[in-house]
C-alpha positions as CSV (number, residue, x, y, z in Angstrom):
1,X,-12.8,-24.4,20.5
2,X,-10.1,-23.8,18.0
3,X,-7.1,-26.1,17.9
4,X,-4.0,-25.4,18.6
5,X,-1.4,-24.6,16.0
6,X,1.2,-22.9,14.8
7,X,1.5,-20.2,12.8
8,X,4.5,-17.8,10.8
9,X,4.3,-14.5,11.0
10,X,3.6,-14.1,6.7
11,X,0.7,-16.3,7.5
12,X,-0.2,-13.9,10.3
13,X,-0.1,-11.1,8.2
14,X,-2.0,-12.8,5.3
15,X,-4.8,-13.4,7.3
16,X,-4.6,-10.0,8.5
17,X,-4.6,-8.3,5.4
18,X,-7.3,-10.6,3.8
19,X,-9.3,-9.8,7.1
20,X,-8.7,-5.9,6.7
21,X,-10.1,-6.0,2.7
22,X,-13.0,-8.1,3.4
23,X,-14.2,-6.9,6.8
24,X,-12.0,-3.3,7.1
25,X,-10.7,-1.9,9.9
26,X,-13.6,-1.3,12.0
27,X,-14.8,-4.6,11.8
28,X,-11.4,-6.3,11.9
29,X,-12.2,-8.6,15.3
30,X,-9.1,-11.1,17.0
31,X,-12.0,-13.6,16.8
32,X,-12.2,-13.2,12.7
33,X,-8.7,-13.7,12.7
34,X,-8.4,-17.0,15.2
35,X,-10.9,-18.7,13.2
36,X,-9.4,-17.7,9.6
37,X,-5.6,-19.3,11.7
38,X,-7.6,-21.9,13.0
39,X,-6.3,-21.1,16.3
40,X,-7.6,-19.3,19.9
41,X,-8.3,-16.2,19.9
42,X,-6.2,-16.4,22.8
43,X,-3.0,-17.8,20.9
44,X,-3.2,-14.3,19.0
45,X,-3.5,-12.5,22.6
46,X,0.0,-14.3,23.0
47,X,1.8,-12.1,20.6
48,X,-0.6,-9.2,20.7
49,X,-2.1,-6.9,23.3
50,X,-5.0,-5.8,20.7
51,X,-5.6,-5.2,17.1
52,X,-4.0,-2.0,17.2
53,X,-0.6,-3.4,17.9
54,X,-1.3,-6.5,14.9
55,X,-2.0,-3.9,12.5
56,X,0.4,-1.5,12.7
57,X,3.3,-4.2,13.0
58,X,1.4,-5.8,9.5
59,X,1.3,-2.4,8.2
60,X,5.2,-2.1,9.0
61,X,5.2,-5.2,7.2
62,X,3.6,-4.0,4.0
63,X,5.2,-0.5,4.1
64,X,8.7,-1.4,4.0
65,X,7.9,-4.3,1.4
66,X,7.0,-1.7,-0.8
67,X,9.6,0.6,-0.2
68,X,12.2,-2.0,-0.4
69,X,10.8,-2.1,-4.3
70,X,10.0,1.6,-4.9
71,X,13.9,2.3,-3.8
72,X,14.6,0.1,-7.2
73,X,13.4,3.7,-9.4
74,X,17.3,5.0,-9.0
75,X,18.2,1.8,-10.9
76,X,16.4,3.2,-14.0
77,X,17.7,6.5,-15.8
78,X,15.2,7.4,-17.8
79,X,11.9,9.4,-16.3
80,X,9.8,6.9,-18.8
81,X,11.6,3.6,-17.6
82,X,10.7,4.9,-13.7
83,X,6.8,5.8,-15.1
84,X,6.8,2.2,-16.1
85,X,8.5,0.6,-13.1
86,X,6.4,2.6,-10.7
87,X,3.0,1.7,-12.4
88,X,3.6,-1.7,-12.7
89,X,4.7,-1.4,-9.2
90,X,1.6,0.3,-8.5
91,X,-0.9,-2.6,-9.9
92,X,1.5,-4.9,-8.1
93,X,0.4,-3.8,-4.7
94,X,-3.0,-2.2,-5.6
95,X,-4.6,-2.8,-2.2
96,X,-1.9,-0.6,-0.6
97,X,-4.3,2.4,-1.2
98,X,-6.8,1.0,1.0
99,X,-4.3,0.3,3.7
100,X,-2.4,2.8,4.2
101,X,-6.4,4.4,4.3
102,X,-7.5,1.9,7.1
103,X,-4.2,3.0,8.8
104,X,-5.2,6.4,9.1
105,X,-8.1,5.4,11.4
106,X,-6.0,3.4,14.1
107,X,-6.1,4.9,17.4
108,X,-2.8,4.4,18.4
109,X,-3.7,6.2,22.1
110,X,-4.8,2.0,22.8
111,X,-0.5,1.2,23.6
112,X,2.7,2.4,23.3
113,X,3.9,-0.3,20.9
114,X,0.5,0.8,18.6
115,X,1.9,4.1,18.8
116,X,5.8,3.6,18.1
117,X,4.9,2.2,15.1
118,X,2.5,4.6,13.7
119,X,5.5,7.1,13.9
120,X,8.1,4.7,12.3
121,X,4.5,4.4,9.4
122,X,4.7,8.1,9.4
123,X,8.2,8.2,8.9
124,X,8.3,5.8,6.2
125,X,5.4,7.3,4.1
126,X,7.8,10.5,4.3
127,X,10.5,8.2,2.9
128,X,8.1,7.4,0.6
129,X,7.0,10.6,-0.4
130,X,10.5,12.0,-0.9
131,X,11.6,8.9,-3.2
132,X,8.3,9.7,-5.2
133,X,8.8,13.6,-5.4
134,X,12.4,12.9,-6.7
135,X,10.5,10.9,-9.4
136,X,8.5,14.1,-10.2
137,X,11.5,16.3,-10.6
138,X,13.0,13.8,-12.8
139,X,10.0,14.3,-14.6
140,X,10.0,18.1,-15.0
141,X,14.0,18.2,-15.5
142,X,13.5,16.0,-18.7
143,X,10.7,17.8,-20.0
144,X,8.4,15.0,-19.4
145,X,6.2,16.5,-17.2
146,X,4.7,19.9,-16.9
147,X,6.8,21.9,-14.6
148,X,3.8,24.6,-13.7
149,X,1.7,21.4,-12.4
150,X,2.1,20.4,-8.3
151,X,4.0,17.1,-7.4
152,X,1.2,16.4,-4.8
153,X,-1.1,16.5,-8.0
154,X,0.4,14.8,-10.0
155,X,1.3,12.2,-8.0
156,X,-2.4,11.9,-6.6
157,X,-3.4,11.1,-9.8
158,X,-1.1,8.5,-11.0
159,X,-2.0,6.3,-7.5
160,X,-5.6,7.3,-7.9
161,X,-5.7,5.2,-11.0
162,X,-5.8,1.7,-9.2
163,X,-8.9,2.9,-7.8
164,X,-10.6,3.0,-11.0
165,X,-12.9,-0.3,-11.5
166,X,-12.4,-2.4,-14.3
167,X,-15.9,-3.0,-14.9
168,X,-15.3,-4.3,-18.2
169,X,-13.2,-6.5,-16.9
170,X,-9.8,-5.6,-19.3
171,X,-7.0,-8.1,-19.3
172,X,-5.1,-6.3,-16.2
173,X,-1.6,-5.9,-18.6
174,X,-3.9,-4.4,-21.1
175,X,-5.6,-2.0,-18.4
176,X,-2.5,-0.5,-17.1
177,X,-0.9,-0.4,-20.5
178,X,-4.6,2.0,-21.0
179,X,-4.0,3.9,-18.1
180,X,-0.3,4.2,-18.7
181,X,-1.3,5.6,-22.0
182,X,-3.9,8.1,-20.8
183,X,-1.6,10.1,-18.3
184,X,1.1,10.0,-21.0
185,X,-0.9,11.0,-24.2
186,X,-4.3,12.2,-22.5
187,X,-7.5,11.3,-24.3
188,X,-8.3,13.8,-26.6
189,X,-7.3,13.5,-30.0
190,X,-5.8,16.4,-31.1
């Protein structure tokens, strides 16, 4: 039996989100959890009615994290100072992708509190969609960005590219600095 201890809610969350990336949502367990905390699986049932309820308070967590950042974009003027802030924001919380994914499969029919905070995600991924789009205007209104092209698109594509794998294993800074480089230029030559 696991010992007892105590336990902060970051280092909760920790273990939570290092049990979501290695084992994902479906095989997420309260006992994986208790033995990562070196605790009971019934000292988690303490503060949690089920995994529902853990993961949507983490993804809270995460989600307002990150938009406590993104909200920094209106301190830069220029559309090209906001494409560098968001990228780098980007790679700085490249496993949000897979979350917020793994948050689309919660059931939140399993409790009330699961489902309160799905809205409140739901609400704050709107927040975050309307800070992102304003981005996107910027874009167009400086002639940056092609104004025939759709936000969604366009902003599909720039999160898309934490998903591609560095195989060759590039020097992270020099990776996004590639990427960067790509969407701005494009890769043909002429």
């Amino acid at each position: 039996m696991a010992r007892v201890r105590k336990f902060t809610t970051e280092e909760l969350f920790q273990a939570t989100k290092q049990g979501l990336l290695q084992f994902g949502y479906d095989s997420f367990t309260f006992s994986l959890l208790a033995e990562q905390l070196e605790v009971s699986r019934g000292t988690l049932y303490k503060y949690y009615e089920n995994k529902e309820e853990l993961i949507t308070d983490y993804m809270l967590f995460e989600m307002n994290l990150f938009l406590q950042e993104l909200r920094e974009i209106h301190h830069h003027d220029s559309f090209d100072e906001q494409f560098d802030f968001l990228f780098d924001l980007i790679f700085k919380n490249e496993e949000i992708h897979q979350l917020i994914a793994m948050g689309n499969q919660i059931n939140t029919n399993i409790s009330n509190k699961a489902n309160e905070n799905k809205k409140e995600l739901d609400r704050l991924h709107l927040e975050m969609y309307q800070i992102l789009s304003g981005f996107i205007q910027n874009g167009k209104k400086e002639g940056q960005l092609k104004s025939e092209l759709q936000d969604s698109l366009l902003l599909g594509i720039i999160f898309q590219t934490v998903a591609i794998p560095n195989h060759s294993r590039i020097p992270k800074d020099q990776w996004v600095r590639s990427i960067k480089d790509i969407i701005r230029h494009g890769m043909f030559i002429n």
